[in-house]
C-alpha positions as semicolon CSV with decimal commas, in nm:
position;residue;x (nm);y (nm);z (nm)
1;X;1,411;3,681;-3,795
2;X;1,602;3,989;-3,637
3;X;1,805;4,024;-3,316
4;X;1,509;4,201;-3,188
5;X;1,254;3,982;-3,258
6;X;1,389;3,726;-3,099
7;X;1,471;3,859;-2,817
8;X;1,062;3,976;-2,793
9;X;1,034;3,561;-2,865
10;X;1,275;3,511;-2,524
11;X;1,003;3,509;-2,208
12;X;0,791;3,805;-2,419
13;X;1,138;4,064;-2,389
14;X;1,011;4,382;-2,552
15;X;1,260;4,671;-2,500
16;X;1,005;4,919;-2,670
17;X;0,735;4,797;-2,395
18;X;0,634;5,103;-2,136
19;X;0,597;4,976;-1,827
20;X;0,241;5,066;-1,642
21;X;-0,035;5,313;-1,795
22;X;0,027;5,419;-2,120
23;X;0,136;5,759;-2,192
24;X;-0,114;6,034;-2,291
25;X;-0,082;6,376;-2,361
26;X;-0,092;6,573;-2,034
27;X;-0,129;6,304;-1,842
28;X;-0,009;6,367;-1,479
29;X;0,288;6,185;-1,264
30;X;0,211;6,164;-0,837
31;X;0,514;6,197;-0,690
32;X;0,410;6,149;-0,316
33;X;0,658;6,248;-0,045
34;X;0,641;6,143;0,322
35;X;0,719;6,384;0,607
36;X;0,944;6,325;0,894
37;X;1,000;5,980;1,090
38;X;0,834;5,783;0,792
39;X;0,935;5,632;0,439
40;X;0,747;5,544;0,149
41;X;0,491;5,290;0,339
42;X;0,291;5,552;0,478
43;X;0,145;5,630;0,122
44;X;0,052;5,283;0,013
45;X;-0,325;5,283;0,032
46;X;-0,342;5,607;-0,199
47;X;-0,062;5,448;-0,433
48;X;-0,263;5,187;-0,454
49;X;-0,583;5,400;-0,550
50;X;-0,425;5,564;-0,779
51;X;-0,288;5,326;-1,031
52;X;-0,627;5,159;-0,965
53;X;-0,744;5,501;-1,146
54;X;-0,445;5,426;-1,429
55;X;-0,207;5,699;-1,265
56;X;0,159;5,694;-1,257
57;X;0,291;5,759;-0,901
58;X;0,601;5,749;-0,736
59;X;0,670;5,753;-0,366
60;X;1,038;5,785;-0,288
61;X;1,168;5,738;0,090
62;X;1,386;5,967;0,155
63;X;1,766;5,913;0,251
64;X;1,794;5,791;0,639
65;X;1,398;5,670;0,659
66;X;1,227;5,408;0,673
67;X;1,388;5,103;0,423
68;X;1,696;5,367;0,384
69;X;1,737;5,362;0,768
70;X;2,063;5,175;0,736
71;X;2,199;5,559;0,547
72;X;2,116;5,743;0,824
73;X;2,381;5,987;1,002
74;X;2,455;6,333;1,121
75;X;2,508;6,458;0,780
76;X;2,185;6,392;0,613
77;X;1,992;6,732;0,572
78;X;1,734;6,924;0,414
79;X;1,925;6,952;0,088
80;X;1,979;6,595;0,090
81;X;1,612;6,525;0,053
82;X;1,542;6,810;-0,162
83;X;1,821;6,590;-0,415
84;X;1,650;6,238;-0,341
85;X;1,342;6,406;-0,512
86;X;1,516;6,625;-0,792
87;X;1,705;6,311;-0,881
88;X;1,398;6,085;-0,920
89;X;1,245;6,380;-1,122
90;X;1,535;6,410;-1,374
91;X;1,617;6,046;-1,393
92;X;1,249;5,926;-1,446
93;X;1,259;6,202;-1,695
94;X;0,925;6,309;-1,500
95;X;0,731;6,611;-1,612
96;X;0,350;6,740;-1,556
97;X;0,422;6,626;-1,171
98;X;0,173;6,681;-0,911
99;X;0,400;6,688;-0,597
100;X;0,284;6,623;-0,282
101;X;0,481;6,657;0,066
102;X;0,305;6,561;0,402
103;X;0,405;6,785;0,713
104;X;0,865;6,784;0,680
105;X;0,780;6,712;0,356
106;X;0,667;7,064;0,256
107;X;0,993;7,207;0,302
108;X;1,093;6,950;0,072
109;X;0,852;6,989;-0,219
110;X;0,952;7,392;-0,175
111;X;1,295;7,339;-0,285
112;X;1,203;7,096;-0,529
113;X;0,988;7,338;-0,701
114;X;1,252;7,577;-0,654
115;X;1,524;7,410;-0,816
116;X;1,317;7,187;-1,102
117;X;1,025;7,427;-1,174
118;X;0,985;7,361;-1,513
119;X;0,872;6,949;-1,453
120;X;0,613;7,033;-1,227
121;X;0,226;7,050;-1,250
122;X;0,061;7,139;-0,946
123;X;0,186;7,172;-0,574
124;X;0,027;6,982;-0,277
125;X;0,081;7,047;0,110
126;X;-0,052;6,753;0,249
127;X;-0,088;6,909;0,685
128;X;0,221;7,031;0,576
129;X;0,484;7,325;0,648
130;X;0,519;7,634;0,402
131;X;0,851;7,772;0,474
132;X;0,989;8,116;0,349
133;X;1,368;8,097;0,210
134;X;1,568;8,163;0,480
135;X;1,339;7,898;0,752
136;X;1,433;7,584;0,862
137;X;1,157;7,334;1,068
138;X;1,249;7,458;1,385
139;X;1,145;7,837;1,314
140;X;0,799;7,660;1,197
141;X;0,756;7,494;1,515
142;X;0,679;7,676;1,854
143;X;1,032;7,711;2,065
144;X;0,917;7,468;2,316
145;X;0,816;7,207;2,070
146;X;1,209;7,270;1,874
147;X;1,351;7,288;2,213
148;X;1,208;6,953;2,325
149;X;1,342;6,799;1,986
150;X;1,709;6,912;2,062
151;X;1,666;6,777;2,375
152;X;1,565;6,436;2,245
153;X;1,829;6,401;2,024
154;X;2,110;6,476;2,330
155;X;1,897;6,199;2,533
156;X;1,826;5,971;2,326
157;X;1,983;6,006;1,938
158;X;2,352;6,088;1,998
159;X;2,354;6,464;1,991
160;X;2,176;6,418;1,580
161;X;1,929;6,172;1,569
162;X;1,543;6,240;1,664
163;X;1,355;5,997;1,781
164;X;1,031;5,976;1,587
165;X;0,683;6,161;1,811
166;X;0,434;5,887;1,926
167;X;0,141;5,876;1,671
168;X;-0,089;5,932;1,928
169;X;0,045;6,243;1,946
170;X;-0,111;6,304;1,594
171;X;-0,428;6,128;1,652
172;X;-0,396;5,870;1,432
173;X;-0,633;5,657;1,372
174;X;-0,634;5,343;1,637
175;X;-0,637;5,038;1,403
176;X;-0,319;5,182;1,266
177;X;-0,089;5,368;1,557
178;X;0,047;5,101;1,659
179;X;0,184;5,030;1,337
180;X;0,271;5,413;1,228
181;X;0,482;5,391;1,591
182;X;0,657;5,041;1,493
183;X;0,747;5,147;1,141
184;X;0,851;5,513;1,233
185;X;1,242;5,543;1,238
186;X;1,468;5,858;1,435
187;X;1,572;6,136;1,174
188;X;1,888;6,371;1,149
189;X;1,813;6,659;1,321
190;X;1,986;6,847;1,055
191;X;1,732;6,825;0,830
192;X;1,500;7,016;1,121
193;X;1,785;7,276;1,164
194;X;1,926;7,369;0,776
195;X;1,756;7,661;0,638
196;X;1,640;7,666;0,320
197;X;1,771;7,898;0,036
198;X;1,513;7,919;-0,221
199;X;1,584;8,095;-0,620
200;X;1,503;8,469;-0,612
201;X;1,459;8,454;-0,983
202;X;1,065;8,450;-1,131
203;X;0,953;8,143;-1,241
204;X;0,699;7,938;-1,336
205;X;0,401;8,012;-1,146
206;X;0,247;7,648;-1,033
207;X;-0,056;7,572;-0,920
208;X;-0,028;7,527;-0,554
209;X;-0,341;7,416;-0,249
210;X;-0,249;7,369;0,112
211;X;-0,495;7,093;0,300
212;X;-0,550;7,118;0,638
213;X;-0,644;6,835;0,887
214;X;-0,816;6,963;1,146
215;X;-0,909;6,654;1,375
216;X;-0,617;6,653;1,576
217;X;-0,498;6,938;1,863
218;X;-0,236;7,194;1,896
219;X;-0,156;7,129;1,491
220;X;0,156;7,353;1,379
221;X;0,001;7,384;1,056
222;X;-0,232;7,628;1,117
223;X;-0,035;7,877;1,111
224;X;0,066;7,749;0,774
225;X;-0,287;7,693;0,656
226;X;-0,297;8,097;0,680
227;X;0,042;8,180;0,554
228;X;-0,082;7,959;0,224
229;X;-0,426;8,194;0,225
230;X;-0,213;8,480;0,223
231;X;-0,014;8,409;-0,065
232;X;-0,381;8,356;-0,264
233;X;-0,320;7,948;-0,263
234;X;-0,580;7,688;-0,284
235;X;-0,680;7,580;0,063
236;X;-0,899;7,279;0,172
237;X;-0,969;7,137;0,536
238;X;-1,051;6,742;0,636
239;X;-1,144;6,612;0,935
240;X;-0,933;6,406;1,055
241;X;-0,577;6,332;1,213
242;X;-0,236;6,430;1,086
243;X;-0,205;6,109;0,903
244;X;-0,463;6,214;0,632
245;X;-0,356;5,934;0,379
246;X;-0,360;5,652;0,609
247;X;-0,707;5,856;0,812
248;X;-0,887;5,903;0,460
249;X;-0,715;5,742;0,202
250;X;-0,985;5,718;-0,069
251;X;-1,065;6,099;0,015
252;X;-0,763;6,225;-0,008
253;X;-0,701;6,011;-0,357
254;X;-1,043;6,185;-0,511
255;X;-0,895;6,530;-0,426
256;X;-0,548;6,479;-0,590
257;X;-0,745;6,341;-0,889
258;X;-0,967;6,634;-0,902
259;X;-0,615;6,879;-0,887
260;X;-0,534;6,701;-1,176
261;X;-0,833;6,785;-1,414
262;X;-0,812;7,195;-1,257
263;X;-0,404;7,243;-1,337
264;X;-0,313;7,353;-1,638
265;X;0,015;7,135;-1,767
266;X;0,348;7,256;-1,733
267;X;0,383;7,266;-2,078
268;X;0,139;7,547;-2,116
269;X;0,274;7,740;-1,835
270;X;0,459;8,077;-1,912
């Protein structure tokens, strides 16, 4: 008997086993990324939908939120969440990815697909902000909205920390606001304020859809929704709250299955 097959004897140790679905040509990876006050838990009702459908997904928190709460501090910015996800992409060795960012996390996915073009499927804004290089959150927001952040922070965060907005503020759905609003955590407000600076050069040219939730009032997304028509995206609209995946998780789930069988694979992009 060899090394190796003992150690496969040793509590069934298999160092050539792949760990969940198996891997198929083309096959898709979800790499789902939460927006601003909230961490990976926000996305665990489609997570769970989709590997019930045998897909691979991956829902990172990024640095500062939610579990990661404890990193948070005046010098966690845009870029640094733009790296959280270009790390998990390179070290998962992740390709054919159908990235999704929910409100903040559009201006993440942007300079993801910026800087890592070549791993990614299809583009998703989830309610979510399309900014132009050069934007940061604030200029996406009305002034009196960004004001009334900046004041927060001097108030009540330090001079750099935003608290997180009430969920009612979003309409979420009641059986879970309570929750969203006890497992919401303040943010660096220099992740609102840091401008993006996106790559000039032509590349890959993904396949991209902006979806709209129009149940819930004075939505800054809008304005985005019409930005993403402009540029000839994909655009959808539910009916319901800003919290889509918590609002209509097993809707939302059949739409970023059906993205996957209209994109073509990265692999055949030119």
């Amino acid at each position: 008997m060899t090394r190796m097959d003992r150690q496969r004897n040793v509590s069934g140790f298999n160092p050539m086993r792949e760990e969940g679905p198996p891997k198929t040509p083309d096959r898709p990876t979800y790499v789902l990324v939460h927006g601003a006050w909230h961490g990976s838990w926000c996305w665990k009702r489609v997570e769970k939908s989709l590997r019930d459908a045998g897909q691979q997904v991956f829902t990172p928190t990024l640095t500062g939120l939610g579990e990661r709460s404890h990193l948070n501090s005046a010098a966690v910015n845009l870029s640094t969440h733009i790296a959280d996800v270009v790390n998990l992409l390179r070290w998962e060795d992740l390709s054919d990815v159908i990235l999704c960012g929910h409100s903040y996390g559009g201006n993440v996915i942007t300079g993801v697909a910026d800087q890592v073009p070549e791993r990614i499927r299809t583009l998703v804004y989830l309610d979510a902000f399309v900014p132009e290089d050069g934007e940061c959150l604030f200029d996406l927001h009305a002034p009196e909205h960004a004001q009334y952040m900046r004041l927060q922070a001097q108030m009540a965060g330090d001079g750099w920390n935003v608290p997180p907005i009430p969920a009612e503020r979003f309409n979420v759905n009641l059986r879970d606001a309570a929750w969203v609003n006890a497992q919401c955590t303040s943010q660096s407000i220099a992740s609102f304020e840091e401008r993006i600076r996106l790559n000039r050069v032509p590349h890959h040219t993904h396949d991209v859809t902006h979806i709209l939730a129009t149940g819930w009032d004075n939505s800054p997304f809008r304005v985005a929704h019409e930005r993403a028509k402009a540029k000839g995206w994909k655009t959808r609209t539910v009916t319901c709250g800003h919290e889509v995946m918590l609002d209509l998780p097993r809707e939302l789930t059949d739409l970023l299955l059906e993205f996957a069988t209209l994109a073509v694979p990265s692999s055949q992009m030119t």
